[in-house]
Rosetta silent file (secondary structure, phi, psi, omega in degrees, C-alpha in Angstrom):
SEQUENCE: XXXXXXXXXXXXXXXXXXXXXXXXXXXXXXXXXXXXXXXXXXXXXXXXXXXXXXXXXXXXXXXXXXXXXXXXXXXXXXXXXXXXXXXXXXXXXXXXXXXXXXXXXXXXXXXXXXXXXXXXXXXXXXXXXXXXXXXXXXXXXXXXXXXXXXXXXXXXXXXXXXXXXXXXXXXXXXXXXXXXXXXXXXXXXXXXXXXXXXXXXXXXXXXXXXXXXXXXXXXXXXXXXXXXXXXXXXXXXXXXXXXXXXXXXXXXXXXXXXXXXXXXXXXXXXXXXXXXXXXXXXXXXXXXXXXXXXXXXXXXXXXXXXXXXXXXXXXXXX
SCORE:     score description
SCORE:     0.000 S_00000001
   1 L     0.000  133.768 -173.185    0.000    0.000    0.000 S_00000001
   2 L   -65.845  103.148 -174.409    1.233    3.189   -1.048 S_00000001
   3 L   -61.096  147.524  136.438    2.231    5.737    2.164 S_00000001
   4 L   -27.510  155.162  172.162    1.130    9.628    2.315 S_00000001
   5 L  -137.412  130.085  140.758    3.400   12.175    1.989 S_00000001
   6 E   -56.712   70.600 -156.929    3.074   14.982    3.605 S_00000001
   7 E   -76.126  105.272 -171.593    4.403   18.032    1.855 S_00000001
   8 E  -109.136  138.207 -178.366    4.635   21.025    5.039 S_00000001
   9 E  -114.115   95.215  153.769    5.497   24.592    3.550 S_00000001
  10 E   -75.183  128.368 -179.734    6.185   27.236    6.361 S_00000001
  11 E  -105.356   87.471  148.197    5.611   30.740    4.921 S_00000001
  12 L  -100.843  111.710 -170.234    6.816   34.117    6.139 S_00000001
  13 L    67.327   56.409 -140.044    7.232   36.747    4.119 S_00000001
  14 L  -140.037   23.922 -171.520    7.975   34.416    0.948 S_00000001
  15 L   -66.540   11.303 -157.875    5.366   36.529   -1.674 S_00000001
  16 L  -135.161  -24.497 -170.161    7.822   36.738   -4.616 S_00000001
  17 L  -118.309  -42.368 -173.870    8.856   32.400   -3.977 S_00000001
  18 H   -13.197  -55.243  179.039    5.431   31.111   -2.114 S_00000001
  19 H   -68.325  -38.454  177.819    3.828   30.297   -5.127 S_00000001
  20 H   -52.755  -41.908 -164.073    6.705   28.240   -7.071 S_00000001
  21 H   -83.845  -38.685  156.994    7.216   26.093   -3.900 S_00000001
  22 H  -128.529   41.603  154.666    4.027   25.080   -3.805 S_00000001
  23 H   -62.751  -40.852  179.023    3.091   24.641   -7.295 S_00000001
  24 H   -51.031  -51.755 -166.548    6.412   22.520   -7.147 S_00000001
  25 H   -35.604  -67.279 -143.009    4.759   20.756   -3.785 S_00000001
  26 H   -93.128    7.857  153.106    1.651   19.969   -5.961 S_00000001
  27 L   -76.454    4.802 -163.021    3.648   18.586   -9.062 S_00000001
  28 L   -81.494  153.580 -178.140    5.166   15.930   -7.411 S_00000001
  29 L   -87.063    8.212 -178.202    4.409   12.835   -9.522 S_00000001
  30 L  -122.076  121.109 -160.310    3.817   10.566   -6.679 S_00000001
  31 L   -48.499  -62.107 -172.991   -0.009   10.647   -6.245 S_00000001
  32 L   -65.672   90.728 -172.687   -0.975   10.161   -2.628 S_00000001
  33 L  -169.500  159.136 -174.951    0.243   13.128   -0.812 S_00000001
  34 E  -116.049 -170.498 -171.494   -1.359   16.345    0.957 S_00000001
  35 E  -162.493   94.842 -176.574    0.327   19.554    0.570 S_00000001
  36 E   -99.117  117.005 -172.603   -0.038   21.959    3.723 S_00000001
  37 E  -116.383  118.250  175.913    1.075   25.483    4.057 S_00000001
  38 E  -111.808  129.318 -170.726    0.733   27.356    7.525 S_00000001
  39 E   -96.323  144.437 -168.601    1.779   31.408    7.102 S_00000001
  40 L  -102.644   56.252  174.193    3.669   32.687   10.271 S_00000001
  41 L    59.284   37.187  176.350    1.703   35.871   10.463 S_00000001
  42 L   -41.648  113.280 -175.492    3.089   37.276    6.975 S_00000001
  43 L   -89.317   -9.291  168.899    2.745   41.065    6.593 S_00000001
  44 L   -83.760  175.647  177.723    3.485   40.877    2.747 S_00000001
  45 L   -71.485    2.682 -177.487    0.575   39.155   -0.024 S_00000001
  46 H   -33.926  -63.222 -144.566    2.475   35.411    1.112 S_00000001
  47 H   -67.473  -33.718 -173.756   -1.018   35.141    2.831 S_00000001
  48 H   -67.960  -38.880  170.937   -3.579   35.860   -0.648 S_00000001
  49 H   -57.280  -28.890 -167.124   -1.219   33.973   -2.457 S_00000001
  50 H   -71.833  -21.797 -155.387   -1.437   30.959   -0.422 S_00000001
  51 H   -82.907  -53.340  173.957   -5.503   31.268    0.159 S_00000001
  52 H   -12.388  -72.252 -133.981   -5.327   31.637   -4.292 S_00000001
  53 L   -79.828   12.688  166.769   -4.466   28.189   -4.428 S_00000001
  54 L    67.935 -123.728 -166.237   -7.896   27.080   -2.813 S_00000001
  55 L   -68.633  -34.965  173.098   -8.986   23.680   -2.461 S_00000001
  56 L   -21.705  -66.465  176.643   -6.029   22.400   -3.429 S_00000001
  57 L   -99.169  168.346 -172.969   -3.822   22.774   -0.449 S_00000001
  58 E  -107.330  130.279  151.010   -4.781   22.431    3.433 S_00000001
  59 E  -173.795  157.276 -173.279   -3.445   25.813    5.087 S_00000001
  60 E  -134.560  168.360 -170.339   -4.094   28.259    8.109 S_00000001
  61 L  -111.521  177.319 -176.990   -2.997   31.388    9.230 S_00000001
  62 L   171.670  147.249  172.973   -1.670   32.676   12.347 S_00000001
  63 L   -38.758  176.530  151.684    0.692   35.432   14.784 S_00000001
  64 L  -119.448  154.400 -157.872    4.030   34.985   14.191 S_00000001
  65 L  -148.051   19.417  176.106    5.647   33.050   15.961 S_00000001
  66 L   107.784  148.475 -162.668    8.923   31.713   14.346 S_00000001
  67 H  -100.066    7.007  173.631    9.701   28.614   11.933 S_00000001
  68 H  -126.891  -11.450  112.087   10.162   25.791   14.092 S_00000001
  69 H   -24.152  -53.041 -170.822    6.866   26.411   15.869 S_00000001
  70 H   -80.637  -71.670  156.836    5.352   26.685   12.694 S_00000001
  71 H   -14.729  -57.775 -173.898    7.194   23.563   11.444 S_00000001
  72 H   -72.398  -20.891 -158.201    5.648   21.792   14.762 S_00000001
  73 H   -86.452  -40.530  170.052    2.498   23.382   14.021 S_00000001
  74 H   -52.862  -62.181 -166.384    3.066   21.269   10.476 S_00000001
  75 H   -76.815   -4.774 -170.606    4.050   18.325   11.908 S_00000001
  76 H   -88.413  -41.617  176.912    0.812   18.310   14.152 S_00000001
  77 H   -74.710  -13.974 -164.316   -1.398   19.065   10.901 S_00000001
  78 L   -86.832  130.762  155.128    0.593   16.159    8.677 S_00000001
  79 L  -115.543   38.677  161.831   -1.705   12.744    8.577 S_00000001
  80 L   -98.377  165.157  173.456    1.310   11.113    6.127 S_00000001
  81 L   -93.785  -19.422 -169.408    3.591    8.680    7.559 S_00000001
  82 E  -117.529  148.882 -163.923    6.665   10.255    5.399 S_00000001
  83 E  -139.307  139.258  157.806    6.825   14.152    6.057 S_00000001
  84 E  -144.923  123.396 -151.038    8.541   16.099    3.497 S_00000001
  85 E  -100.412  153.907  179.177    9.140   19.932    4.425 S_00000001
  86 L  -166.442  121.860 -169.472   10.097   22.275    2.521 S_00000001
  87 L   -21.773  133.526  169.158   11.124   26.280    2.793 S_00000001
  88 L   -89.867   20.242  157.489    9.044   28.618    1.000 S_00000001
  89 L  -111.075   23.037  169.571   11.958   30.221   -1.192 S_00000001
  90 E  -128.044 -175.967 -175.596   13.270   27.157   -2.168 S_00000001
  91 E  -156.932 -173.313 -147.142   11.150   24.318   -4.531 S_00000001
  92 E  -137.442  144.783  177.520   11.027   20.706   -5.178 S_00000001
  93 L  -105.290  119.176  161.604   11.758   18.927   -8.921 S_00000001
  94 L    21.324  -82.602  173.117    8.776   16.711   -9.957 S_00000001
  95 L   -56.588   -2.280  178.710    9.957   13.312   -8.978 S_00000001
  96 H   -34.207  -86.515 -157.714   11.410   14.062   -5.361 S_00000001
  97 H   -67.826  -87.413 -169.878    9.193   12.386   -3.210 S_00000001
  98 H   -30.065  -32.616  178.721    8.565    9.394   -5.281 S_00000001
  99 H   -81.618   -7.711  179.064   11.790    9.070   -5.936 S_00000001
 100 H   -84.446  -37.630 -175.428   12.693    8.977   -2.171 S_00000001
 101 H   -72.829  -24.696 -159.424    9.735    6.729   -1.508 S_00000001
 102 H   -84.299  -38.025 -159.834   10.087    4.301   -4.438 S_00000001
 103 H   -71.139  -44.105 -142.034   14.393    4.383   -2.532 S_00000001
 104 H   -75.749  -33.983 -157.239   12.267    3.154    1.184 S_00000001
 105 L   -74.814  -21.566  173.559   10.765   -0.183   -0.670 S_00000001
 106 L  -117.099   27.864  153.182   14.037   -1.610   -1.522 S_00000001
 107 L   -78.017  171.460  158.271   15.761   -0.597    1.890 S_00000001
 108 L   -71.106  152.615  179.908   15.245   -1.428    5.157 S_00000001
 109 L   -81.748   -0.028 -169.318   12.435   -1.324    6.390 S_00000001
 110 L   -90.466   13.038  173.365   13.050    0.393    9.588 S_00000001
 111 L   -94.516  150.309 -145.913   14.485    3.375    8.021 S_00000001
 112 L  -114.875   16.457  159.079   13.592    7.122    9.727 S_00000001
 113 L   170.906  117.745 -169.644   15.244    9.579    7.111 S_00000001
 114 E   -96.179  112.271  166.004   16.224    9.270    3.313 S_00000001
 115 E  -101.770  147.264 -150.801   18.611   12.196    2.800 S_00000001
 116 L  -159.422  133.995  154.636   19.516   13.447   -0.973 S_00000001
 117 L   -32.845  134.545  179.885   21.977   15.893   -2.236 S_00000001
 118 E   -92.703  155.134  154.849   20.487   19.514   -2.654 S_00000001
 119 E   -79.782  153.732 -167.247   21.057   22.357   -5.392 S_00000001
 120 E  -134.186   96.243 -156.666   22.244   25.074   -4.549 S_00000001
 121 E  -107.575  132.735  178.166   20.580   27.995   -6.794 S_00000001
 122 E  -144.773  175.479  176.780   22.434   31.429   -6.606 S_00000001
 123 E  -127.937  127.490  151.005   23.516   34.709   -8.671 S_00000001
 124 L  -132.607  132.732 -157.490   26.912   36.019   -9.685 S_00000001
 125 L    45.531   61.027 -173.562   27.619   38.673  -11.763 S_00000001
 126 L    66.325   22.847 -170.897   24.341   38.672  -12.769 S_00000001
 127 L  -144.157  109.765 -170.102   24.228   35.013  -13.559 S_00000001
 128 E   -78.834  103.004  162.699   21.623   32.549  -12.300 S_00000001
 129 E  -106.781  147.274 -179.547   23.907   29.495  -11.414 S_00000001
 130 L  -109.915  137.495  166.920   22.384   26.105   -9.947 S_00000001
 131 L  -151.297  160.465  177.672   24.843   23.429   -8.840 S_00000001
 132 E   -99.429  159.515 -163.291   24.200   20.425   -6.716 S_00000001
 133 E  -125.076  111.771  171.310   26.444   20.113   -3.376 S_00000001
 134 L   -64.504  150.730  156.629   27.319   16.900   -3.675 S_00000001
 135 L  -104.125   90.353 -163.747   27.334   14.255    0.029 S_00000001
 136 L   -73.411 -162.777 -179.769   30.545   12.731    0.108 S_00000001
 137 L  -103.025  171.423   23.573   31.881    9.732    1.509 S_00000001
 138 L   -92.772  125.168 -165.767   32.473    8.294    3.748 S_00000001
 139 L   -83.875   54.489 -157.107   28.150    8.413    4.125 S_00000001
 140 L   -96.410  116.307 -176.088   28.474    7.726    7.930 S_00000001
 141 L   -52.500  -28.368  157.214   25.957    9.787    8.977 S_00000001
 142 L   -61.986  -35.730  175.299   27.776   11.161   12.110 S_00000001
 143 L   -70.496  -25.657  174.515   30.705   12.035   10.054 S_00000001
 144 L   -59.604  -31.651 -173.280   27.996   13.931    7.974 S_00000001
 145 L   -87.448  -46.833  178.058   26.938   15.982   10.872 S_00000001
 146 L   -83.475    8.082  167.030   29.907   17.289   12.059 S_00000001
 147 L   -96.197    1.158 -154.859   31.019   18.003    8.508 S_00000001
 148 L    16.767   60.416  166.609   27.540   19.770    7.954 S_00000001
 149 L   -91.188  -10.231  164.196   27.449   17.642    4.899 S_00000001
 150 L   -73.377  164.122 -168.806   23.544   16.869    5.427 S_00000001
 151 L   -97.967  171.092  173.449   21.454   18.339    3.728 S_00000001
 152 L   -38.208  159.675 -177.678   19.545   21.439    3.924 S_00000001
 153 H   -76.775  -10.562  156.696   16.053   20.404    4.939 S_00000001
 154 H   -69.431  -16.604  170.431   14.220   19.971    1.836 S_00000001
 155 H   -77.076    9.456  162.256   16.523   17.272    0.389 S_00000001
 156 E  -129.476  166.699  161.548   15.265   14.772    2.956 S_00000001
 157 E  -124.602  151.147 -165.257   12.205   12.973    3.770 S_00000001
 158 E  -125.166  152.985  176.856   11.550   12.100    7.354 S_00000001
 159 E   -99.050  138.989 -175.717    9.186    9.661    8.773 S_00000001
 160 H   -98.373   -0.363  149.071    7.360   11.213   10.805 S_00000001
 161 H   -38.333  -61.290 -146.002    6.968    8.672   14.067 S_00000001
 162 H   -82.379  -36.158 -156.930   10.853    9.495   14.322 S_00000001
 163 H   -71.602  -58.559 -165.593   10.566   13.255   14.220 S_00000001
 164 H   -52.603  -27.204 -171.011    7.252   12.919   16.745 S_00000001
 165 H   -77.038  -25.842 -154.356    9.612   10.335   19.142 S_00000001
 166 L  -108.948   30.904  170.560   12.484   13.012   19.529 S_00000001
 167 L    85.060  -26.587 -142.195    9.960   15.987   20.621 S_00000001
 168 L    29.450 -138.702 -138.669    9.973   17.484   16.684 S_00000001
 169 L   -76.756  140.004  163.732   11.703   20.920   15.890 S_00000001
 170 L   -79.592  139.523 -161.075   13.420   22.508   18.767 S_00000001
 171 L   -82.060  -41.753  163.050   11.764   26.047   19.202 S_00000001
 172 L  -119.484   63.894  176.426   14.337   27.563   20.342 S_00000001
 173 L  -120.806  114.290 -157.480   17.017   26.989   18.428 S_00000001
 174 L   -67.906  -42.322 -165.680   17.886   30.107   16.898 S_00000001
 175 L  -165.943  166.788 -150.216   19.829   28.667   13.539 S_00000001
 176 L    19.007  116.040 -146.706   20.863   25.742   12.189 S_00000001
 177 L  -138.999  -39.556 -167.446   17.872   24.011   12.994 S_00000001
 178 H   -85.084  -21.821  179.468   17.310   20.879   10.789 S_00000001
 179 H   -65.470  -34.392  157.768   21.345   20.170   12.042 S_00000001
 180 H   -74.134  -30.198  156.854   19.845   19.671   15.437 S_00000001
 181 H   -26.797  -78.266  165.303   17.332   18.189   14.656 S_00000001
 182 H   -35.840  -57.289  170.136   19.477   15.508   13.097 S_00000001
 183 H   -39.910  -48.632  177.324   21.901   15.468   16.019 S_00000001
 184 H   -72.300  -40.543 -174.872   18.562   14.307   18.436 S_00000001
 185 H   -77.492  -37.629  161.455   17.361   11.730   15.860 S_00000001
 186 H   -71.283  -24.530  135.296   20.736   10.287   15.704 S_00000001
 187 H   -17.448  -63.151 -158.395   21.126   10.562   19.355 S_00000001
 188 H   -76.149  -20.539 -174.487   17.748    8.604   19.587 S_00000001
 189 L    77.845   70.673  173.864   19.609    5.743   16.968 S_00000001
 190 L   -99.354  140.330 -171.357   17.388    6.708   13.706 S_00000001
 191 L   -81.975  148.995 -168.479   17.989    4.742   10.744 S_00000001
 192 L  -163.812  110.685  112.771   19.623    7.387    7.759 S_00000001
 193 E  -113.802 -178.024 -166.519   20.026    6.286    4.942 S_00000001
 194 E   -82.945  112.504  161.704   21.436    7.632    1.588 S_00000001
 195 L  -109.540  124.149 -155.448   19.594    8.484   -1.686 S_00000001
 196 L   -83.619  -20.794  166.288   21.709    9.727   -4.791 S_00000001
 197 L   -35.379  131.199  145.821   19.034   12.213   -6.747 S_00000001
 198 L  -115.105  111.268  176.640   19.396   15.486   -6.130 S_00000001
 199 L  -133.446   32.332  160.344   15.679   16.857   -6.577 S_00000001
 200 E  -153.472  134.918  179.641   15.187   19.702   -4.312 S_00000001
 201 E  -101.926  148.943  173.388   16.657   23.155   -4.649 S_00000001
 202 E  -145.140  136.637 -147.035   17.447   25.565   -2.219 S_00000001
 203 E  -102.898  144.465 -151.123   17.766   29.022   -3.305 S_00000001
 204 L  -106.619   43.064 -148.222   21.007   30.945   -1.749 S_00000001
 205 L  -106.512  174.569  179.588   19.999   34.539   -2.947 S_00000001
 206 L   -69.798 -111.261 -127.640   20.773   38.170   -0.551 S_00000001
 207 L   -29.061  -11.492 -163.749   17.034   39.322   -1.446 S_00000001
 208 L   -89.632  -12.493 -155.326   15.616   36.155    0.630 S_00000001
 209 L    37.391   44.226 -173.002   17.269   37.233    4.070 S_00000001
 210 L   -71.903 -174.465 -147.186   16.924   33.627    5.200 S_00000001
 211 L   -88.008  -28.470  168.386   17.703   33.081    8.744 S_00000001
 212 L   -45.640  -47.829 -166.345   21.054   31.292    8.100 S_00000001
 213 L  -119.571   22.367  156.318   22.451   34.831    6.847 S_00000001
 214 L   -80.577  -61.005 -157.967   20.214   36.958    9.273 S_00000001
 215 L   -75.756 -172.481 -162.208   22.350   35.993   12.104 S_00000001
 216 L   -94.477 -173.045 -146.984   25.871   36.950   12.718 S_00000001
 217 H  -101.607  -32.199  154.281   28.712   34.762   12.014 S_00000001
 218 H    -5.040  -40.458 -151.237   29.474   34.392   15.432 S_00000001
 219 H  -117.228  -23.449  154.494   26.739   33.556   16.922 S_00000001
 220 H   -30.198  -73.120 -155.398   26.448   30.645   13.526 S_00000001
 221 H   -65.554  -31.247 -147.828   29.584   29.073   14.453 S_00000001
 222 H   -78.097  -42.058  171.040   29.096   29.136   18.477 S_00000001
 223 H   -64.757  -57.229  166.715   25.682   26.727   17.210 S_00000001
 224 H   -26.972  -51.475 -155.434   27.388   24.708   15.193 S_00000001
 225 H   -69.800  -39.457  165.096   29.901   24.147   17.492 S_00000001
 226 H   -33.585  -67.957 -158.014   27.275   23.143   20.246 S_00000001
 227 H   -53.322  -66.110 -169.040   25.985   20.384   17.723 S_00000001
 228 L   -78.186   43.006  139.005   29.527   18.771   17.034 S_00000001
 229 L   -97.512  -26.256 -173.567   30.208   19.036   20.467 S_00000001
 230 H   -77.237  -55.181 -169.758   26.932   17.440   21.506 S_00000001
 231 H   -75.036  -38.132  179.071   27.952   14.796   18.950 S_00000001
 232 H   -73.772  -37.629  175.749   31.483   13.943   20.051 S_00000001
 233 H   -62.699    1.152 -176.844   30.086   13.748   23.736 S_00000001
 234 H  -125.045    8.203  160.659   27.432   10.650   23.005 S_00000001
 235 H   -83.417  -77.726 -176.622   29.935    9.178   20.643 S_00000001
 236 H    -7.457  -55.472 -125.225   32.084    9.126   23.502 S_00000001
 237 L  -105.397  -33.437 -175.868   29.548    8.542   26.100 S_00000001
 238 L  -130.164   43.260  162.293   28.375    5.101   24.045 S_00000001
 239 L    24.432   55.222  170.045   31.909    4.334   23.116 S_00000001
 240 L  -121.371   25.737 -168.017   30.997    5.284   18.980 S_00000001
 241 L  -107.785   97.718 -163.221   33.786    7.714   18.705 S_00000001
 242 L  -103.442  122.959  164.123   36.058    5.495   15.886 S_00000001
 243 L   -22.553  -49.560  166.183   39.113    7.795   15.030 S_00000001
 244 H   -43.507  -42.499 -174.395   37.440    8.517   11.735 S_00000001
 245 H   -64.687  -90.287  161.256   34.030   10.217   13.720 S_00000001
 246 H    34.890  -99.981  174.753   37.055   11.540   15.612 S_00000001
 247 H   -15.871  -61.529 -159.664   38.674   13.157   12.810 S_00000001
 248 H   -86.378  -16.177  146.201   35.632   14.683   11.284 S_00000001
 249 H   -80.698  -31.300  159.639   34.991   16.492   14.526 S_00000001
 250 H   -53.175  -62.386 -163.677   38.204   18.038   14.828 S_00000001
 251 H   -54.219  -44.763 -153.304   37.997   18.804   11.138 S_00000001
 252 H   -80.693  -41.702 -157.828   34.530   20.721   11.313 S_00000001
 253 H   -64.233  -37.263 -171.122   36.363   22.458   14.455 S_00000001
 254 H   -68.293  -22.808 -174.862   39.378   23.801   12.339 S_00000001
 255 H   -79.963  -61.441 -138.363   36.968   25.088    9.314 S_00000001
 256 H   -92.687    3.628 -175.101   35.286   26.631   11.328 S_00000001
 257 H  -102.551  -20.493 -170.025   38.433   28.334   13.440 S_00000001
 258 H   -65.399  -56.498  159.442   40.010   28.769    9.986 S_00000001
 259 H    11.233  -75.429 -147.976   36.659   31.106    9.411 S_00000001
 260 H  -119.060   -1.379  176.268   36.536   33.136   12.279 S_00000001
 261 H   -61.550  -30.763  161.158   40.317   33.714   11.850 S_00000001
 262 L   -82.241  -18.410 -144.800   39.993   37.699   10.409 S_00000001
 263 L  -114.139  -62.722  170.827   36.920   38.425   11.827 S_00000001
 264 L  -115.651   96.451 -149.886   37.696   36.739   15.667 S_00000001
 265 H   -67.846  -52.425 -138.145   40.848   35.919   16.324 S_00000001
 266 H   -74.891   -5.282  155.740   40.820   34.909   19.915 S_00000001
 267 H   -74.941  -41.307 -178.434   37.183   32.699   19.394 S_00000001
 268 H   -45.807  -46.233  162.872   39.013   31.006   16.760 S_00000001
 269 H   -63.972  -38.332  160.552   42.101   30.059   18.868 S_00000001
 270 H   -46.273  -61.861 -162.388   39.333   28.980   21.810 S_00000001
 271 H   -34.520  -91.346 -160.480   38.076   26.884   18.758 S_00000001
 272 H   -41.061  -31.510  169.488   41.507   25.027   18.137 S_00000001
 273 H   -53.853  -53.307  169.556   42.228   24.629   21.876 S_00000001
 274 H   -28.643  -58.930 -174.483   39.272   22.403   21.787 S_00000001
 275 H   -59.141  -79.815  165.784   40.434   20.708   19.143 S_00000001
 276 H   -27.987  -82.285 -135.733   43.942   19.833   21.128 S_00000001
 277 H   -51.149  -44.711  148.317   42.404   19.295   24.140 S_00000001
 278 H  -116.090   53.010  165.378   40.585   16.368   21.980 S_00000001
 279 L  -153.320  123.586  167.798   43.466   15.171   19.924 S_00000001
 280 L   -91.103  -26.862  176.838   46.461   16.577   21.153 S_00000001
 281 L   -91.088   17.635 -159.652   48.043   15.131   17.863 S_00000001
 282 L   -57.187  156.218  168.527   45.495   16.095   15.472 S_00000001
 283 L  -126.425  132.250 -177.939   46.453   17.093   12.084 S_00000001
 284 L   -69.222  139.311  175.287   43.995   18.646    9.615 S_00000001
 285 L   -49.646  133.122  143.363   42.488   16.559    6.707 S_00000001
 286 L   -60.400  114.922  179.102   43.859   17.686    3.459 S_00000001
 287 L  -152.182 -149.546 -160.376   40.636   19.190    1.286 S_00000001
 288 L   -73.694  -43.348 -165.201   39.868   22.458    0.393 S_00000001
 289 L   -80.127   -9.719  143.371   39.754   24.094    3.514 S_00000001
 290 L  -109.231   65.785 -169.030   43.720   22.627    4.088 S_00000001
 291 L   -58.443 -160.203 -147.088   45.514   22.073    1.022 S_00000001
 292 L  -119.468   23.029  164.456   48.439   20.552    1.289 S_00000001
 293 L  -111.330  -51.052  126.430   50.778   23.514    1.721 S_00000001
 294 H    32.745  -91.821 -165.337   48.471   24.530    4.734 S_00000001
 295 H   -48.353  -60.542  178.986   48.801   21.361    5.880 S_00000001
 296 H   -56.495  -46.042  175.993   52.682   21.632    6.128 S_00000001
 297 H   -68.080  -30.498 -171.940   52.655   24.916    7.549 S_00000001
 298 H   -70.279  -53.484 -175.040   50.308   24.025   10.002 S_00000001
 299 H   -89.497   19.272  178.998   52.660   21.098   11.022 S_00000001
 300 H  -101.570  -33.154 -157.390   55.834   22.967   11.439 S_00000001
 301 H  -102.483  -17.381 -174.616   54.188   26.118   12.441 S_00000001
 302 H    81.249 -177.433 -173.942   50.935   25.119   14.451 S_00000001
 303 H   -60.042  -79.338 -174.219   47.342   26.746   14.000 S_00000001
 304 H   -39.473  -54.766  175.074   48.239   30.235   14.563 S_00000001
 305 H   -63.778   -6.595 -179.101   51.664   30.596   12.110 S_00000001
 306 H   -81.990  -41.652  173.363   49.770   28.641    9.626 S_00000001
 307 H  -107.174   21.084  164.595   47.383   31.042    9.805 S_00000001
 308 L  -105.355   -3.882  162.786   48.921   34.608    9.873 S_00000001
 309 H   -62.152  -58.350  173.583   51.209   32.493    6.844 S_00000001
 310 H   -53.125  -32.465 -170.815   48.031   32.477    4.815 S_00000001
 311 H   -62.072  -58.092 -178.146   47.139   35.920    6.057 S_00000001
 312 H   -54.091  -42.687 -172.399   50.271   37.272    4.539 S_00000001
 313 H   -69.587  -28.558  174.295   49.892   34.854    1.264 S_00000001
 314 H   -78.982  -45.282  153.168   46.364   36.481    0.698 S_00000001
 315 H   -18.766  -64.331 -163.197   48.199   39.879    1.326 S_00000001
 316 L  -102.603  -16.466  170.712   50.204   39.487   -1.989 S_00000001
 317 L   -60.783  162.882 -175.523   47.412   37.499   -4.183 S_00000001
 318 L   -83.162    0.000    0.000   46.259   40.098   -6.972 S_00000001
């Protein structure tokens, strides 16, 4: 028997994308699905557009009161067993949700969240580019989290028993929001697996002010840094912390001290103490954010000369 899908749109202040996402919503080719939009007290036309689309869609109005409320507010209104939510500037390509659901029948059956690369749609120089942000490997979903290689939250679908066991959206979680999420459902031992489409876009423009690039960068990294901190203590805690998980916490710490290195020096150096204090021998993975001259300077010179080397080295690029 074919499951529901639950397609939840939160809306605030979305009049210029509202309609695309859910025209997208109601284009998905796999029939048996609702399509629910609740507007978060929208002071712009979001609300006429949404009531336009009639019969079609389920949706209510309300104060505002914040997106992960409203999200809960979603998940309370969803009667699908598969939930799939998705921002109301960003939109969904035809086959998502079938193609995620069509992924659960030859899986296990006990899996709680199919996660799928995203697009990433943005403008430079006046040029609408799209690209998909690939999920590499290793697809260990913990290594994923502290790499903040999952994806944004429209590239997965979640069952929604596992969201409803773990409390659903925390309310007050200012930013990065579907990454904690994830952190409690993997906490809780939720099955994640991998699906390779990329079908859902998420669009990366100034004009949207999403919430990601309202706050400051500061106050970004200090959440992140909860979450992979959160994550190395219950690897720890249930003896799951394999030198790779390891690694890839350290790693997310250093990106993210590498960062905050022009803007804050001395959180960035707290960052890396962390990082010693768990590896005293750590070295950073070579990738992008250490190439492999980095990487040398880093081990003759440590975090800091590695990075007032680069400082100087940007100094002299044209």
């Amino acid at each position: 028997m074919d499951p529901l899908v639950s397609i939840l749109i939160p809306c605030y202040n979305a009049e210029r994308w509202i309609a695309h996402a859910i025209e997208s919503a109601l284009a998905q080719t796999w029939s048996k699905k609702e399509v629910i939009v609740v507007d978060d007290g929208s002071t712009d036309r979001s609300l006429d557009i949404i009531k336009g689309f009639d019969s079609h869609i389920r949706w209510e109005t309300g104060p505002n009161c914040g997106s992960n409320l409203t999200r809960n507010r979603l998940l309370a209104l969803a009667q699908g067993d598969w939930l799939q939510y998705l921002d109301a500037d960003d939109y969904l390509l035809p086959e998502k949700v079938a193609w995620q659901v069509e992924f659960t029948r030859g899986g296990s059956p006990d899996i709680d969240v199919i996660y799928s690369p995203v697009a990433r749609l943005w403008i430079e120089n006046g040029t609408v580019i799209c690209t998909e942000a690939p999920i590499p490997e290793p697809r260990d979903p913990w290594i994923l989290l502290a790499l903040w290689h999952l994806p944004q939250t429209g590239g997965a679908l979640w069952r929604k028993k596992a969201i409803e066991s773990v409390g659903g959206w925390r309310v007050d979680q200012p930013c990065c929001q579907e990454h904690e999420l994830y952190y409690r459902l993997l906490a809780a031992n939720a099955h994640f697996e991998y699906c390779s489409r990329c079908l859902a876009v998420y669009r990366d423009l100034e004009q949207n002010n999403r919430i990601t690039t309202r706050r400051p960068l500061g106050e970004r990294v200090r959440e992140q840094l909860a979450i992979i901190d959160q994550a190395e203590k219950h690897l720890a805690q249930h003896s799951l912390l394999t030198p790779l998980r390891l690694q890839a916490v350290n790693d997310a710490r250093h990106q993210l001290a590498r960062r905050l290195w022009r803007s804050d020096r001395e959180l960035a150096v707290d960052i890396h103490e962390r990082i010693l204090t768990s590896n005293r021998s750590y070295v950073p993975t070579v990738n992008s954010w250490s190439p492999r001259n980095y990487s040398i300077a880093y081990r003759v010179l440590g975090f800091r000369g590695a990075e007032i080397l680069a400082s100087y080295k940007r100094a002299l690029m044209p």
